[in-house]
NUPAGU-79688 format. One record per residue (C-alpha): residue number from 1; x, y, z. Coordinates in steps of 0.05 Angstrom, whole numbers. Layout:
<node num="NUM" x="X" y="Y" z="Z"/>
...
end
This chain:
<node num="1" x="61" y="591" z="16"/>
<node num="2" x="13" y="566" z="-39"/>
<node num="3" x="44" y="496" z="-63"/>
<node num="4" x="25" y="461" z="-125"/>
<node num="5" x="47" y="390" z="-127"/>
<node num="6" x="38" y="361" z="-203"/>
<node num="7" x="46" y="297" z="-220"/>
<node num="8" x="82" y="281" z="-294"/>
<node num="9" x="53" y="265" z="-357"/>
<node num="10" x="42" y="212" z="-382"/>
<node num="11" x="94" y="151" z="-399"/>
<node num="12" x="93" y="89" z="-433"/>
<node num="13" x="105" y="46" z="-371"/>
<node num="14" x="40" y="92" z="-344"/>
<node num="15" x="-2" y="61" z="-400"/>
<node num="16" x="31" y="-13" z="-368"/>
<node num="17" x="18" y="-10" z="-304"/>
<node num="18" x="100" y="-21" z="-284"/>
<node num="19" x="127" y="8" z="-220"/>
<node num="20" x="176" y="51" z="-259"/>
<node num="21" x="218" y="88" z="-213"/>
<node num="22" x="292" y="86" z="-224"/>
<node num="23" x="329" y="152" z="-249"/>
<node num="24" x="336" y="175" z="-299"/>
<node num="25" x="265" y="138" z="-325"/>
<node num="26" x="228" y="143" z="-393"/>
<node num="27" x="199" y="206" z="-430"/>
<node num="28" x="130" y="223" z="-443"/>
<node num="29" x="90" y="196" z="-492"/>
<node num="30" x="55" y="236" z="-546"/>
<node num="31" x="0" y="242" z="-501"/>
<node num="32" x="37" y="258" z="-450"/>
<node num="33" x="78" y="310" z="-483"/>
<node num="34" x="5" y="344" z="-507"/>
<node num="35" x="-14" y="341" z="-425"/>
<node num="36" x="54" y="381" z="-410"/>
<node num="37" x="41" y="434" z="-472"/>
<node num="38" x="-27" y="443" z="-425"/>
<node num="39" x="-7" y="460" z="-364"/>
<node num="40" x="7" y="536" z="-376"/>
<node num="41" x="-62" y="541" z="-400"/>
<node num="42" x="-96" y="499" z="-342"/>
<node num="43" x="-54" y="535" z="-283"/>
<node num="44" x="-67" y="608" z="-325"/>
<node num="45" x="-94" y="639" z="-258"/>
<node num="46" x="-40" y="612" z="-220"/>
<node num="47" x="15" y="671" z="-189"/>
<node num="48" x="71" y="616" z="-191"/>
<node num="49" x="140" y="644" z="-180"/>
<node num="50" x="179" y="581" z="-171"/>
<node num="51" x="181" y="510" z="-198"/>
<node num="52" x="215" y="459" z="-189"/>
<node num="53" x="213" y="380" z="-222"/>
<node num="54" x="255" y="318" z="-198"/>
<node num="55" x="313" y="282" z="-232"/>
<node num="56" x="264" y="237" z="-273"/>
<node num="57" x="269" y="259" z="-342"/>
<node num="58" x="188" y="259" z="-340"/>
<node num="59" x="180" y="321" z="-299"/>
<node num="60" x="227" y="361" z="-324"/>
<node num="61" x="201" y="344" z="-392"/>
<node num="62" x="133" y="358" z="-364"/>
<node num="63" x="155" y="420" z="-321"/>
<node num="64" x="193" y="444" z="-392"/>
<node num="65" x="122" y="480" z="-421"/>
<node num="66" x="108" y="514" z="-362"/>
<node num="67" x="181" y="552" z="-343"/>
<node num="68" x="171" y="576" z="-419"/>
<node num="69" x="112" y="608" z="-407"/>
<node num="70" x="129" y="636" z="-351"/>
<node num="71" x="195" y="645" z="-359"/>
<node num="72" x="221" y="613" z="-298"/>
<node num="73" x="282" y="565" z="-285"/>
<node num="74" x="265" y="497" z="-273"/>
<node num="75" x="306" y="478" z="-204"/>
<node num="76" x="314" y="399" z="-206"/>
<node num="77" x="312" y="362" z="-145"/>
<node num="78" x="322" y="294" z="-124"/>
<node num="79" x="284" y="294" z="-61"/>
<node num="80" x="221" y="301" z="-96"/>
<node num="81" x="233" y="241" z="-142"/>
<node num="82" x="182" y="172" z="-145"/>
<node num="83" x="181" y="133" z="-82"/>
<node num="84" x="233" y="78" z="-95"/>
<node num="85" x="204" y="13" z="-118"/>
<node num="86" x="272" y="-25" z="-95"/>
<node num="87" x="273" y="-105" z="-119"/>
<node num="88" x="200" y="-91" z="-132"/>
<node num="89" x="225" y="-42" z="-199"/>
<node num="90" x="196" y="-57" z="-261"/>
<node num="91" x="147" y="-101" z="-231"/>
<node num="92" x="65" y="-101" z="-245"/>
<node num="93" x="31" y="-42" z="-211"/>
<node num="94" x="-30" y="-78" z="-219"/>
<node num="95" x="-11" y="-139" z="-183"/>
<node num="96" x="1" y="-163" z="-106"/>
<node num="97" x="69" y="-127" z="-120"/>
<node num="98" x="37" y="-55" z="-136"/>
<node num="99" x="-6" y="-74" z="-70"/>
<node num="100" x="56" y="-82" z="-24"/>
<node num="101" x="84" y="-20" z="-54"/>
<node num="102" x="14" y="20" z="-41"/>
<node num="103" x="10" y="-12" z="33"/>
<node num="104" x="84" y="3" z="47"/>
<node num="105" x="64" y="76" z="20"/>
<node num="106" x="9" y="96" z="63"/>
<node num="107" x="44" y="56" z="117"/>
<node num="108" x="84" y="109" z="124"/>
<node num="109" x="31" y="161" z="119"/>
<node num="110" x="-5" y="131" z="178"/>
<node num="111" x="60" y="139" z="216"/>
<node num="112" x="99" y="76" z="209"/>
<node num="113" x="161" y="118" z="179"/>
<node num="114" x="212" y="60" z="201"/>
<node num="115" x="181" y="8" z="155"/>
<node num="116" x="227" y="-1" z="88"/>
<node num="117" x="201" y="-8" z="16"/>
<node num="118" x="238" y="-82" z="4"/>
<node num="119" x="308" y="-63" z="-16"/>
<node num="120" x="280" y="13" z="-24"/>
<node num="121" x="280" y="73" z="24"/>
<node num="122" x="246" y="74" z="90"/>
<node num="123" x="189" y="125" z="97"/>
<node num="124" x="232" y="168" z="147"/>
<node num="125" x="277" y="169" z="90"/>
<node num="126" x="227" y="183" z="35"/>
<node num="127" x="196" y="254" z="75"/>
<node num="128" x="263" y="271" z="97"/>
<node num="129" x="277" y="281" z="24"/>
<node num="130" x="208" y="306" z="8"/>
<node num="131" x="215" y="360" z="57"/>
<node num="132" x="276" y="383" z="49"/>
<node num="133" x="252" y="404" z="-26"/>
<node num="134" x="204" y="436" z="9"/>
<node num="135" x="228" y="472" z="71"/>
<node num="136" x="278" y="493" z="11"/>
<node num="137" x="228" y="533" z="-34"/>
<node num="138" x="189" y="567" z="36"/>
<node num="139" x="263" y="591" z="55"/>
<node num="140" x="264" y="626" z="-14"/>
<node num="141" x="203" y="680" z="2"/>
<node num="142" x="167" y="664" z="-61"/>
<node num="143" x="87" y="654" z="-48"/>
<node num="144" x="68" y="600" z="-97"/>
<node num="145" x="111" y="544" z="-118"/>
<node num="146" x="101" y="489" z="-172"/>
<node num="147" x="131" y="430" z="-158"/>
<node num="148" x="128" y="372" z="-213"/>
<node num="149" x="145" y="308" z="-178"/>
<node num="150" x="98" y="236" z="-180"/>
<node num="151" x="38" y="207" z="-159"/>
<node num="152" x="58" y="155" z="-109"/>
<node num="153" x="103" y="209" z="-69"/>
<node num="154" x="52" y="263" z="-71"/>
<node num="155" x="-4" y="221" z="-47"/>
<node num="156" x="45" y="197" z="14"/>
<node num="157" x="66" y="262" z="34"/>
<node num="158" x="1" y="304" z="26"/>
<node num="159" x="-36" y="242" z="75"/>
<node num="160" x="27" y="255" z="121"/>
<node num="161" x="35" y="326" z="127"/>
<node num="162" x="-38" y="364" z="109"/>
<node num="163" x="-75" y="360" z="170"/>
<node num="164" x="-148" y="360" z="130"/>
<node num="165" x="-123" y="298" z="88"/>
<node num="166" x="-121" y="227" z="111"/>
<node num="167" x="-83" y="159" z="93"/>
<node num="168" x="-163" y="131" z="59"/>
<node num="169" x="-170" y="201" z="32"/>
<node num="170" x="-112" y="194" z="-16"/>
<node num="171" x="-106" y="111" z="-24"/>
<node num="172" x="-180" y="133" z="-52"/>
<node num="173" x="-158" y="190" z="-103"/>
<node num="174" x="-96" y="163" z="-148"/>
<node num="175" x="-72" y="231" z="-188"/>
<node num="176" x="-89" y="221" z="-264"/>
<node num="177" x="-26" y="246" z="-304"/>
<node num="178" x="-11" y="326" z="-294"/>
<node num="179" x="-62" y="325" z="-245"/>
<node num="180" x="-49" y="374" z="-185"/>
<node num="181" x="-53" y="377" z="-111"/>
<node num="182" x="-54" y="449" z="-84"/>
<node num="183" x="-35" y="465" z="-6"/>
<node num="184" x="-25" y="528" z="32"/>
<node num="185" x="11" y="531" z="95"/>
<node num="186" x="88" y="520" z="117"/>
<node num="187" x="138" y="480" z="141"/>
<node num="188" x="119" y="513" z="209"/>
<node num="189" x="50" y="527" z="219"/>
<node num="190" x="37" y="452" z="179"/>
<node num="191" x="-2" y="453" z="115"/>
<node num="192" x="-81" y="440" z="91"/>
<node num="193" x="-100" y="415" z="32"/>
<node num="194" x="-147" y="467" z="-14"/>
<node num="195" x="-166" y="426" z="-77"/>
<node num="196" x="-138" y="351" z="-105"/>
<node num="197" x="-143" y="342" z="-185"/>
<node num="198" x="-193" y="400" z="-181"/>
<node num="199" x="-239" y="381" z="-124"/>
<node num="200" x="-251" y="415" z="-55"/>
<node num="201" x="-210" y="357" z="-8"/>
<node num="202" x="-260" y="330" z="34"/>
<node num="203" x="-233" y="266" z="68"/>
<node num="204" x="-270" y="190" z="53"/>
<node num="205" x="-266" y="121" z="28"/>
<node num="206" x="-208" y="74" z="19"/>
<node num="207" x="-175" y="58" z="-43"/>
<node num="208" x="-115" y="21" z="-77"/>
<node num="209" x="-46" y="14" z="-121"/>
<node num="210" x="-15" y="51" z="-179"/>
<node num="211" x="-65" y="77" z="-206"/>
<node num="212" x="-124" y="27" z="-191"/>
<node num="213" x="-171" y="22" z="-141"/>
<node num="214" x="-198" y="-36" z="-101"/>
<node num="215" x="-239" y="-81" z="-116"/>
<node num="216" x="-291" y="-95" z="-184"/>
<node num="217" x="-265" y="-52" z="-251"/>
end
């Protein structure tokens, strides 16, 4: 299966750097209702016969576009949602907070599942959820499936599950708004990663939180 992972448009707590995570969340801004009206026209060579956007109002308002052009359902989900920010909602992204939320993150990417976002999920709980969604649209038979869901959750599950991507490959690379990861593989065979925000993936570097990366601006 060919799987697309999107991340949303753009929303005003995007533009303030706020770990905004709690359903049912904000809408998009104007900008990032004009990055949703795109998407049919950037993924034009794209065979996609399913898609699929959490229960944040963002992605299905992003995902929206899309099912009209190609006249597909969208099938909300809640497993693909935001990692949880728990008591650190609401908080600075750009801060020590948004650093414990990265580090808890790609914690879990590295393998330490057990450790729990504070008063949020653990990361056992947070792939459990991811792959269900998953596992859900290979059972279906369809080839390529769009899935609009959020840049914290699809940077943690791509470094935990595509064998060609790794935990400094995606701290490195934070998804711009609508920007798209694309896999091939199953829930099986495992999956690789073929292109991230348009570039062949080629693991290096390290990086940093929500959005920023480490070090000098």
């Amino acid at each position: 299966m060919r799987l697309l992972l999107i991340r949303h448009g753009q929303t005003l707590t995007n533009v303030r750097f706020l770990l905004d995570t709690a359903v049912p969340g904000p809408g998009l801004t104007a900008l990032g209702e004009r990055q949703a009206a795109a998407l049919p026209e950037a993924l034009a060579d794209e065979d996609i016969e399913a898609l699929y956007a959490s229960t944040l109002v963002r992605t299905q308002l992003t995902a929206a576009p899309l099912a009209t052009a190609r006249g597909l359902d969208v099938r909300v989900r809640d497993g693909i949602r935001e990692v949880s920010a728990g008591d650190l909602e609401m908080l600075p992204g750009d801060s020590e907070h948004g650093m414990r939320y990265m580090e808890t993150v790609f914690g879990w990417s590295a393998g330490d599942t057990g450790l729990r976002m504070p008063g949020g999920e653990t990361g056992a709980e947070t792939l459990a959820r991811y792959d269900a969604v998953v596992a859900e649209a290979a059972a279906s038979g369809a080839s390529s499936v769009a899935m609009v869901s959020h840049g914290a959750v699809i940077r943690m599950w791509t470094a935990a599950r595509a064998d060609n991507v790794d935990v400094s490959f995606a701290a490195a690379r934070p998804l711009d708004n609508t920007g798209v990861v694309i896999l091939e593989g199953s829930p099986f065979d495992g999956w690789k990663a073929l292109s991230w925000a348009g570039a062949v993936v080629a693991p290096a570097g390290e990086g940093g939180p929500t959005g920023r990366p480490v070090g000098p601006q």
